[in-house]
Every structure is written in structure tokens, then in C-alpha cells.
C-alpha positions in Angstrom: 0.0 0.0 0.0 1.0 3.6 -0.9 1.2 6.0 1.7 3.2 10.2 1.6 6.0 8.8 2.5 6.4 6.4 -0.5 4.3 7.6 -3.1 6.1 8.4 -6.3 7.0 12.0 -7.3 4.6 13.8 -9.0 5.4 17.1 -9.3 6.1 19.3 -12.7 9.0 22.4 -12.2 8.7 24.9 -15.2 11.9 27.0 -14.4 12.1 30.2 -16.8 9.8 32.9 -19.1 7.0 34.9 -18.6 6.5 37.4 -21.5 3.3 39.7 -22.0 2.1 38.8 -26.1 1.6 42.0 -27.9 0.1 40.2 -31.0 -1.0 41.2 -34.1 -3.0 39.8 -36.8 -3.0 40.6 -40.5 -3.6 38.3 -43.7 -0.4 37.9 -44.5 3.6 38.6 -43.0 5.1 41.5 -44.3 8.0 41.1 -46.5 11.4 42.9 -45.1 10.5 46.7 -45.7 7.3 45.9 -46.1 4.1 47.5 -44.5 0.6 45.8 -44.0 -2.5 46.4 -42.4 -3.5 44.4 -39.2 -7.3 43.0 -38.4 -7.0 42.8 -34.8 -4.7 43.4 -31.7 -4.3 41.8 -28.4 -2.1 41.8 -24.9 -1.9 37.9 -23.4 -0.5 36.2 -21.3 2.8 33.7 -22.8 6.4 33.3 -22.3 7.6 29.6 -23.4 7.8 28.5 -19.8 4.5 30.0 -18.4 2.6 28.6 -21.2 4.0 25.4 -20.7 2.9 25.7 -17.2 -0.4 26.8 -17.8 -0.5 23.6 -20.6 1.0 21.4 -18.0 -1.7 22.4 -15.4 -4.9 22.8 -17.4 -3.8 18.8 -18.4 -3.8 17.4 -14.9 -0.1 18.4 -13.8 0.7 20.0 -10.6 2.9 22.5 -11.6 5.2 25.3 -9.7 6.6 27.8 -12.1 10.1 30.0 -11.5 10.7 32.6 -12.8 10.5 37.1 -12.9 8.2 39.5 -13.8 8.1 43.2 -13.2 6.6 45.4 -11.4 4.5 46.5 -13.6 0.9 45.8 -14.9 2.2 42.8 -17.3 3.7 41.1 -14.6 0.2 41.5 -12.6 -1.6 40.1 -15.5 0.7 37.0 -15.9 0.6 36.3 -12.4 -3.1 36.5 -12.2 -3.4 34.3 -15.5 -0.8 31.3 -14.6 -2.3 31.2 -10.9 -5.5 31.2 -12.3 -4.8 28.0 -14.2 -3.9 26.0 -11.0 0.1 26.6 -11.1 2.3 27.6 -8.1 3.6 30.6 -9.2 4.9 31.8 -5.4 8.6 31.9 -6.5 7.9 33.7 -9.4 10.1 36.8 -8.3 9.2 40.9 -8.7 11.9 42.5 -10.2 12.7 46.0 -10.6 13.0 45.6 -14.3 9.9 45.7 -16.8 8.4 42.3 -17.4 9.4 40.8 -21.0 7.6 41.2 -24.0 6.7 39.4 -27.0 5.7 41.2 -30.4 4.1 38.2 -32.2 2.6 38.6 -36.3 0.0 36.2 -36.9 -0.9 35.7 -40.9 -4.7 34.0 -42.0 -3.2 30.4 -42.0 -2.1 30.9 -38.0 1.5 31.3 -39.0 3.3 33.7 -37.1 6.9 35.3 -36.2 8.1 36.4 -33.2 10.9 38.4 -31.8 11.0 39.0 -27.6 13.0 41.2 -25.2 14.0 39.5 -22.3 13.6 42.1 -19.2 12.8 41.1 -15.9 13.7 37.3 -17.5 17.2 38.2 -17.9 17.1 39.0 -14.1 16.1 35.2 -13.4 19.7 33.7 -12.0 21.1 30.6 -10.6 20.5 32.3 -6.9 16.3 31.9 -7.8 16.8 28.0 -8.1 16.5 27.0 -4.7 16.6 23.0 -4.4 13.9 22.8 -2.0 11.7 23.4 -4.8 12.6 20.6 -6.4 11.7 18.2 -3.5 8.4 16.4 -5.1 9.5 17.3 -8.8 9.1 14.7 -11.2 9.2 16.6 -14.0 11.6 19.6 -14.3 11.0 21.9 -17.6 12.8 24.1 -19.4 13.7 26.7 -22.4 16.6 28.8 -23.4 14.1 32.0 -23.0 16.4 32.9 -19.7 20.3 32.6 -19.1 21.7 29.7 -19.8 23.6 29.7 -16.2 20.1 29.6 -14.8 19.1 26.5 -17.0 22.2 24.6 -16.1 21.3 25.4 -12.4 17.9 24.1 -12.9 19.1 21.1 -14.7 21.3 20.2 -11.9 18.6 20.5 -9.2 16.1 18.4 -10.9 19.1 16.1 -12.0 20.1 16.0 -7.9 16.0 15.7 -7.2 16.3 12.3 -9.0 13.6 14.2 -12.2 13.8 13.8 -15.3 15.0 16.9 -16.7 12.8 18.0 -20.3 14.9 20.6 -22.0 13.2 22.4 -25.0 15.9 23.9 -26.9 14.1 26.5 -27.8 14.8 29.5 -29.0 18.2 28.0 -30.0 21.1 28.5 -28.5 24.3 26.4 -28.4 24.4 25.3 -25.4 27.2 23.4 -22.8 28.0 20.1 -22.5 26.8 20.1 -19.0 23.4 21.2 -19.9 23.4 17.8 -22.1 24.5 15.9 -20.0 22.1 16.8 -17.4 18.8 16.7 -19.6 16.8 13.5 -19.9 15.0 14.3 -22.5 15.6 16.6 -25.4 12.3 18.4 -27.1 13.6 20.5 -30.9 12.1 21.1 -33.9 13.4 19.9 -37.1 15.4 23.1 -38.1 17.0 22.8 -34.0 17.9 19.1 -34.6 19.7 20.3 -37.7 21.8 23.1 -35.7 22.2 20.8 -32.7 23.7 17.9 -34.8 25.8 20.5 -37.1 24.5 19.0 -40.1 21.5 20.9 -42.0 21.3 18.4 -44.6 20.5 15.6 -42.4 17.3 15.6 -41.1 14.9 13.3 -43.1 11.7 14.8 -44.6 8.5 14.7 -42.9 6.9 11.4 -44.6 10.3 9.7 -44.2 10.8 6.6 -42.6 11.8 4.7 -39.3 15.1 3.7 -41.6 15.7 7.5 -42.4 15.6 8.8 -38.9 18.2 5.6 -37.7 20.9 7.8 -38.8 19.6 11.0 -36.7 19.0 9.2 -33.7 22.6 7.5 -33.6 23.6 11.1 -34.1 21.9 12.6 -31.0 22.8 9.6 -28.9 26.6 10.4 -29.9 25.6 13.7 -28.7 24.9 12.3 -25.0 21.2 12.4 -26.0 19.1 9.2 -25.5 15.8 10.1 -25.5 14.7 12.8 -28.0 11.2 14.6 -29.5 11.6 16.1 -33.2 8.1 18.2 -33.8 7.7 18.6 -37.7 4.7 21.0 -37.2 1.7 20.3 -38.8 3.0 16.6 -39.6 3.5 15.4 -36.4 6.6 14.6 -34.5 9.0 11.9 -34.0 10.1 10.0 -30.8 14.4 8.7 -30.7 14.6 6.7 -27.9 18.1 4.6 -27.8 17.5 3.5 -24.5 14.7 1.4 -26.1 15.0 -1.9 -28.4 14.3 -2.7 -31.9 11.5 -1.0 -33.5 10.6 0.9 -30.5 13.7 3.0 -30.6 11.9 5.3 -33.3 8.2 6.2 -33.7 6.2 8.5 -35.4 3.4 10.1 -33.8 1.1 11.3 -36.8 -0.3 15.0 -36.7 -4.0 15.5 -35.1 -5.9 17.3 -38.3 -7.6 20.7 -37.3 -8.4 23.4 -38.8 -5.5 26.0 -37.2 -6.2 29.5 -36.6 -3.5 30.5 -34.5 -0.2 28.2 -34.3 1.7 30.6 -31.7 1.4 28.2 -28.6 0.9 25.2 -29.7 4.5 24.4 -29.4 4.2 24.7 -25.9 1.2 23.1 -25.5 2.6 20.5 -26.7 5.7 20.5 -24.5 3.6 21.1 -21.7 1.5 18.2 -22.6 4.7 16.0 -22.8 5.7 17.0 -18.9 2.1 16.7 -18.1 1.9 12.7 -18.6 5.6 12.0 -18.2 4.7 13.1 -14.9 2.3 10.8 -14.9 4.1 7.9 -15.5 3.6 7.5 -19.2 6.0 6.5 -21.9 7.6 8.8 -24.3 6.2 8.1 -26.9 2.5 7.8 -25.3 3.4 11.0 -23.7 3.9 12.6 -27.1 0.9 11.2 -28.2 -0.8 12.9 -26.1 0.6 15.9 -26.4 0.4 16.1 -30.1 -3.4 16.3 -29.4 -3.4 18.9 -26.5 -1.1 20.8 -29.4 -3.7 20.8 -32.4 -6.6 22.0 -29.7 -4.6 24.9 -29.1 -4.2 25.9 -32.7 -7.8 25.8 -33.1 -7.7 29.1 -30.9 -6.4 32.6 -30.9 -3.8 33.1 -28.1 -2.0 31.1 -26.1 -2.7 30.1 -22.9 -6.7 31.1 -22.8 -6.6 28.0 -26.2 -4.6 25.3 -24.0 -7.3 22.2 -23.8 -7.8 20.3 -20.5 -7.2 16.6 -20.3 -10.6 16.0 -20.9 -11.0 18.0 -24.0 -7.7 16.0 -25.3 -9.3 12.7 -24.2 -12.4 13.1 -26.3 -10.9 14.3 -29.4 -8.4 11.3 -29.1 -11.6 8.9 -28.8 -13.3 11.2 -31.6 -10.1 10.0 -34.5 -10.0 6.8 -32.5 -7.1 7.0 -30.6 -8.1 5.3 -27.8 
């Protein structure tokens, strides 16, 4: 019989950004030098680590976020909005500097581009990562939208908290050998698996097959990486996992079909989702399953966190294209 003492960890750590989303929309981009009109404007909630909290929580997860905001109204209104989605946001520090921004383009098709300033993110520092918040972690979650000697000391904590340490390399950086060695499981998109592995060449098409991603996943697990997600957008994602055998070292996790309207999140729903039932106790590859769902739900949406589905919006659209 279970009991406090011996029950397994639970817990999900998000340790890094929380940006206010100045987003715009228009029909399409603008072309460098370019001018077009917008159809709409909006101030939300995001950061890449408070939306994976926020995704995280609104799928089950019991989530603590760190991280720093200003003292300013944007920092009020993502405190507000990540506590109101059932995340632990007390260690989420006020700092003297404004709270980081987002200026995000979104085009008809729910494509967007995004540029961010940092401020009170780049305040976030190794001396915020206390261990004791690691104590019931499972799950510890991270970006590169903070320092990276901030990331390394959150890698180490949930490394020494016996977690397994998700790193979304995202926005890319190059990052130190440490930091590898200390996450569990890598989360990149295809054009960050290219810059990881030094080879932009290499990464196999989107309808390629298990035998076309044997080479890439040899590759990462030369790179110290064992266990590895690859998104490829709208088609899906794959899981490399050399610490499993035979056929179950690579799998493709087909892409949920929606109609998107705004893709901005969904990236981060989707590694949200991924901590959510790793935290569980769920594969890798059932995780991302999962989480490829909770992703597609949130590009049927504008925004970010007010789109992220709960786990029982993700549980009947998976019955609805009969996946289980």
C-alpha cells in the first residue's frame, strides 16, 4: 500500500519565461520593408515557460513555475493568469526591471513570427533555483528564453531531485556540455535538430521513414542524447529513444488534423503536454501522443494560454479520431 511517504513523485517544475504577447494579426507577414494592415490586436499572457505551465496544469499536472516579472501591470496580468490555471507561481520573483515582452505577427493560415525582449527574464539567476523546490518534482522543464547559467542550475537541481529533466531547446542556442549531460530528454524542432547535430542536410523529410531517422538518432545519442522529440509541425513529430530496443527506438506520432487558426502556442502546449503525462508515468512516446493532441486543440484558438485544452478536452478528441 501507498502512503506520503512512499508515493512516487509527482510534481512538474517549469523554471524560466513569462512574457506579455503583444500580437498582431493581418492576412499575411510582411515582406522585409514591407508595411501591411492588421485586423486585430491583443495583450496575453505567454512566455515559453509559463505557457508550458499553464498547458501542464490545465492537463492534470501539478505545476510550480520559477521565474521574474516586473513590477509592472504585465507582470500582474501574468501572475493573475498562470495562478489562475492552477500553477504555483509563489517563487515567481518581482523584479525591478519591466516584465518581458513578445511582439508576435500572426498571418490568416495561423502562422506567425516572433521576436521577444527579455527584461525582468534576464534578471532570473542561478541564486532563484533554490533546491527545496525541487523536492516532489518529477518533471523539471525548461527553455533557453532565460540565461543559460540559470538553465544549467535548474538542470542540476532536478538532476540531484532524482527528475527527469525535459529541455526544449528552444529559442536556439548552443548550449554546454553540462546542460546535455544533465537533460533526460531533449524536445527541438526539425530546423534545432539540424543546428544541434551540425548537419542541416540531415534531417529526413516529414513522410520519411523509421530507416531515415536511424541515422539522426545514432547522431543525437553520440551527442549524450538518449531520448529525443523532433516536432515537424503540422505533420506530427517523431520520438528517438536509444535506450529502447528494436522498433521501439523510433516512432512516429502522426499529426491530429484541425483546422489551425493560430499556431503561436501550440508548441508549448505541446511540451507542456509531454511533462504533463511523463509526470504521470507515461512513456515517451505515449506522452507525445498525447501531447500532439493537446497541441492541435490549441491551434484551433487565438492566443496562447486562454486556447490550452484540459485533459478532458484532449481525451475526447483522441476517442473522436480513434485514438483510444
Amino acid at each position: 500500500m501507498s502512503t506520503a511517504a512512499n508515493a512516487p513523485k509527482a510534481g512538474i517544475v517549469v523554471v524560466g519565461s513569462l512574457n506579455a504577447d503583444l500580437t498582431i494579426y493581418t492576412d499575411r507577414l510582411p515582406k522585409p520593408g514591407e508595411t501591411v494592415h492588421g485586423n486585430g490586436f491583443a495583450v496575453n499572457p505567454g512566455g515559453k515557460s509559463a505557457n508550458q505551465a499553464v498547458a501542464a496544469s490545465k492537463l492534470g499536472g501539478d505545476v510550480s513555475l520559477i521565474g521574474a516579472v516586473g513590477e509592472d501591470s504585465n507582470g500582474t496580468m501574468l501572475l493573475d493568469s498562470t495562478a489562475s490555471a492552477g500553477v504555483d507561481v509563489s517563487r515567481v520573483r518581482r523584479s525591478g526591471t519591466a516584465t518581458g515582452v513578445a511582439v508576435i505577427s500572426v498571418d490568416s493560415s495561423g502562422e506567425n513570427s516572433i521576436i521577444i525582449s527579455a527584461g525582468a527574464n534576464g534578471t532570473l539567476a542561478p541564486a532563484d533555483v533554490e533546491p527545496a523546490a525541487f523536492s516532489d518534482a518529477a518533471v523539471v522543464c525548461l527553455c533557453l528564453e532565460v540565461g543559460t547559467d540559470t538553465v544549467v542550475a535548474a538542470a542540476q537541481a532536478g538532476h540531484d531531485a532524482g527528475a527527469t529533466v525535459l529541455l526544449n531547446l528552444s529559442p536556439y542556442a548552443e548550449v554546454p556540455e553540462e546542460l546535455v549531460r544533465l537533460s533526460d530528454v531533449l524536445l527541438v524542432n526539425a530546423h534545432e535538430a539540424a543546428l544541434f547535430l551540425g548537419n542541416e542536410a540531415g534531417i529526413p523529410s516529414a513522410d520519411a521513414d523509421a530507416e531515415a531517422w536511424e541515422p539522426v538518432r545514432s547522431r543525437f545519442a553520440d551527442r549524450g542524447m538518449q531520448r529525443v522529440l523532433v516536432t515537424l509541425g503540422a505533420q506530427g513529430s517523431v520520438v528517438l529513444d536509444s535506450s529502447a530496443r528494436g522498433e521501439d527506438r523510433i516512432t512516429r506520432i502522426e499529426p491530429t488534423r484541425v483546422t489551425a487558426v493560430d499556431t503561436t502556442g501550440a508548441g508549448d502546449a505541446f511540451t507542456g503536454g509531454v511533462a504533463a503525462r511523463l509526470a504521470a508515468g507515461d512513456s515517451l512516446a505515449d506522452a507525445a501522443a498525447f501531447a500532439s493532441v493537446a497541441a492541435a486543440l490549441a491551434a484551433t484558438k487565438k492566443g496562447t494560454q486562454a486556447a490550452y485544452p484540459s485533459a478532458a478536452e484532449v481525451g475526447e478528441l483522441r476517442q473522436q479520431a480513434g485514438l483510444g
